[in-house]
N, C-alpha and C positions, 0 to 999 in steps of 0.2 A: 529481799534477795533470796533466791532458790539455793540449793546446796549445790546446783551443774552453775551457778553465777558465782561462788566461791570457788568452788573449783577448778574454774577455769582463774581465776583472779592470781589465787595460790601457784598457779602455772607459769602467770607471768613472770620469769625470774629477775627481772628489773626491777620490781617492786622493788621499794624502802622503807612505805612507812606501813609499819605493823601495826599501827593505829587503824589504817583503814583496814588490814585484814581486820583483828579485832571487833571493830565492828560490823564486817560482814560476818564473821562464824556467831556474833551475840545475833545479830537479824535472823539466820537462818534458825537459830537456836528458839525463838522467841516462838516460832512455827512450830519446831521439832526438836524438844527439847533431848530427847536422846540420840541426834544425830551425832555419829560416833567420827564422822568428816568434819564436823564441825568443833564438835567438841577438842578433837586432837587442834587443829586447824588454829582455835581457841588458845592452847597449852603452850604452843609454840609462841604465837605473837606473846601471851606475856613472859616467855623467857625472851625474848629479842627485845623487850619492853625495861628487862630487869626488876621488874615484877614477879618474883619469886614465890613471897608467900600468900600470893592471888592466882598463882599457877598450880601450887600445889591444893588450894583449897577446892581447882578446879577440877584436880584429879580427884582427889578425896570424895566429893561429892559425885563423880561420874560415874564411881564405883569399876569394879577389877578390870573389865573388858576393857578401857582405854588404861590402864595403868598395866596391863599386858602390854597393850600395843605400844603405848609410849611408853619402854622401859626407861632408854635412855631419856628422853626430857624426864620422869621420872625422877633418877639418882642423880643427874643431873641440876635439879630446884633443889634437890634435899642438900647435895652438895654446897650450894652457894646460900644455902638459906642457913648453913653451920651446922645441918643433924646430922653428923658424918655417921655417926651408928646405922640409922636408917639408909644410909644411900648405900652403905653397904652389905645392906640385908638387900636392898633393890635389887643389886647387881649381884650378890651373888657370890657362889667362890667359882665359875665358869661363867665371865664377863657373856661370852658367845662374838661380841662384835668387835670393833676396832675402836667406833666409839666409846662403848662402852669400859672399854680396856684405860682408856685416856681419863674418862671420870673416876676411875678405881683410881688410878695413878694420884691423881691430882688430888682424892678423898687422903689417901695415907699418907699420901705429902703433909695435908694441913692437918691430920691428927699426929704429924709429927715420928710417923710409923715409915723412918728413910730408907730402911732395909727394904721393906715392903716396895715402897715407891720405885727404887732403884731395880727390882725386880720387875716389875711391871714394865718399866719404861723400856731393857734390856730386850722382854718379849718382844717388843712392841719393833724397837730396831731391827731385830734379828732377822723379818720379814722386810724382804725387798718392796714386800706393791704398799708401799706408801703412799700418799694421794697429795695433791701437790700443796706445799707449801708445809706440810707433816712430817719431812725430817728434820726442815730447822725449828719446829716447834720444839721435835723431840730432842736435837741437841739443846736448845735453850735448858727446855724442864732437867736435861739428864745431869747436864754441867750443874744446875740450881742445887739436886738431888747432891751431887760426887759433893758440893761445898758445904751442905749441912750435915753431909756426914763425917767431913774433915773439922769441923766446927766441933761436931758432940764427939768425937774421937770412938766414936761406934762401931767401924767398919775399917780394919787394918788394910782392907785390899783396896780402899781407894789409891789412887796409882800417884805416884810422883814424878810426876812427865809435864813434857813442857806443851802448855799451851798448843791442841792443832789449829790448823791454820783456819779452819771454817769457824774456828769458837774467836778470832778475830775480826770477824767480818761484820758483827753485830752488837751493839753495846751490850743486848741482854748477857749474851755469853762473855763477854769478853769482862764486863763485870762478876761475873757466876764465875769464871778461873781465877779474878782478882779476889774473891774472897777464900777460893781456898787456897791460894799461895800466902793469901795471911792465918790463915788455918795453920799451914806448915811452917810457919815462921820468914818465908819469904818474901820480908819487907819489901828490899830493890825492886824485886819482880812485882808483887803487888803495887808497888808506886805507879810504875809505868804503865800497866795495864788500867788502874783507875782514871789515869788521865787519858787513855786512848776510848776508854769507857764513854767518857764524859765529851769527848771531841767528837766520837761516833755520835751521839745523842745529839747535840746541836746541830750536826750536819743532819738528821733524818730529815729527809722530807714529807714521810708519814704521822710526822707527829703534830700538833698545833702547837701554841706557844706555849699556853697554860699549861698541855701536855708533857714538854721537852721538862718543863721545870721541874715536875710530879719528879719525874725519871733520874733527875740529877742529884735531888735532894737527899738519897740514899747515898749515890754515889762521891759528892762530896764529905758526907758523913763518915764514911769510911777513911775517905782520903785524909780528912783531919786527924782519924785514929794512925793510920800511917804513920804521917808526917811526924805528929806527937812521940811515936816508938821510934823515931830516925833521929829527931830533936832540930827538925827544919821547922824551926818557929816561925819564923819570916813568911813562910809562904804558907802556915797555918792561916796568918793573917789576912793576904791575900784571897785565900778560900773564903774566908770567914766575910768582909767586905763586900766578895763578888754574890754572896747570898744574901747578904745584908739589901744589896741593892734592886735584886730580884723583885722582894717582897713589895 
């Protein structure tokens, strides 16, 4: 395969399986081994792969020119492969992109740095041209953020407001306000939102089964500590049973 046969391949945006790009950019590569179309082309399929620290080995050895050009995949592999120090030497203290701004977020998230995160994700709001489906990401991540910062008592200015209405519309969020109404000691309200949590989740129809399960097991977890702090023993039970049977 030629690098104009990759390239057009990479165009078809129906593709799915990054197997076959993959091994269209290793064919062209085999000809040309510093094809920089290839090589990026390459970096991609195995982050779509989750192939992380075979993505980065493939930067590493490509040397700077594709690690310029792929900032984001990048800080991106370093991110999910756990060197948050690194991903954020990648990126930088002027992100530049939107992408890039969303992997800073999600890097200080997991190094537990929520000030940080909640700052980022604020930018990130504050501009209208979001691209579709990237404001309810950001509400998800932002509500995730407001409830670990209600969690480590870090941040006085997370707000004590009720529930908005879009942060109901989806389990993720609608879990992320139930944990920090138990942050703030607000059992009742925390009850009810974990079971709206958990009813949102079974009704998804983007989820598989094995998936919905993944999703709930945090969510009843929770619900038991609830329950436990209210002294509804009975329906601990219940919880505890309907997991039992899952498995």
């Amino acid at each position: 395969m030629t690098a104009t046969d990759l390239s057009s391949l990479l165009r078809r945006t129906s593709i799915d399986d990054h197997e076959q790009v993959l091994s269209a950019a290793n064919s062209v590569l085999k000809k040309s081994s510093t094809d920089i179309d290839a090589l990026h082309a390459k970096v991609v399929a195995l982050l779509h792969l989750d192939r992380f620290e075979d993505a980065l080995r493939a930067l590493e050895i490509s040397g700077q020119e594709l690690q310029d050009r792929a900032r984001l995949e990048h800080a991106y592999a370093l991110y999910k492969a756990g060197k948050l120090t690194d991903a954020h030497r990648v990126i930088g203290e002027d992100p530049g992109t939107r992408g890039l701004q969303h992997v800073q977020a999600q890097t200080f998230y997991r190094a537990e740095e929520f000030e940080s995160a909640k700052q980022v994700y604020t930018d990130l709001a504050s501009n209208v041209s979001t691209t579709a489906g990237e404001e309810n990401d950001l509400r998800i991540n932002s509500r995730a953020v407001d409830a670990q910062l209600a969690w480590s008592q870090r941040h006085v200015s997370v707000a004590r407001k009720k529930s908005w209405k879009e942060d109901l519309e989806a389990f993720e969020t609608t879990y992320n306000a139930a944990c920090g109404c138990i942050a703030r000691g607000e059992l009742s309200q925390a009850e009810i939102l974990l079971k709206r949590a958990k009813d949102l989740c079974n009704a998804s129809e983007d989820l598989l089964e094995e998936e919905k399960q993944a999703e709930i097991l945090p969510i009843a977890v929770q619900q038991i500590y609830v329950l436990y702090l209210l002294g509804k023993t009975d329906e601990i039970e219940h919880i505890q049973t309907a997991l039992n049977s899952s498995e």
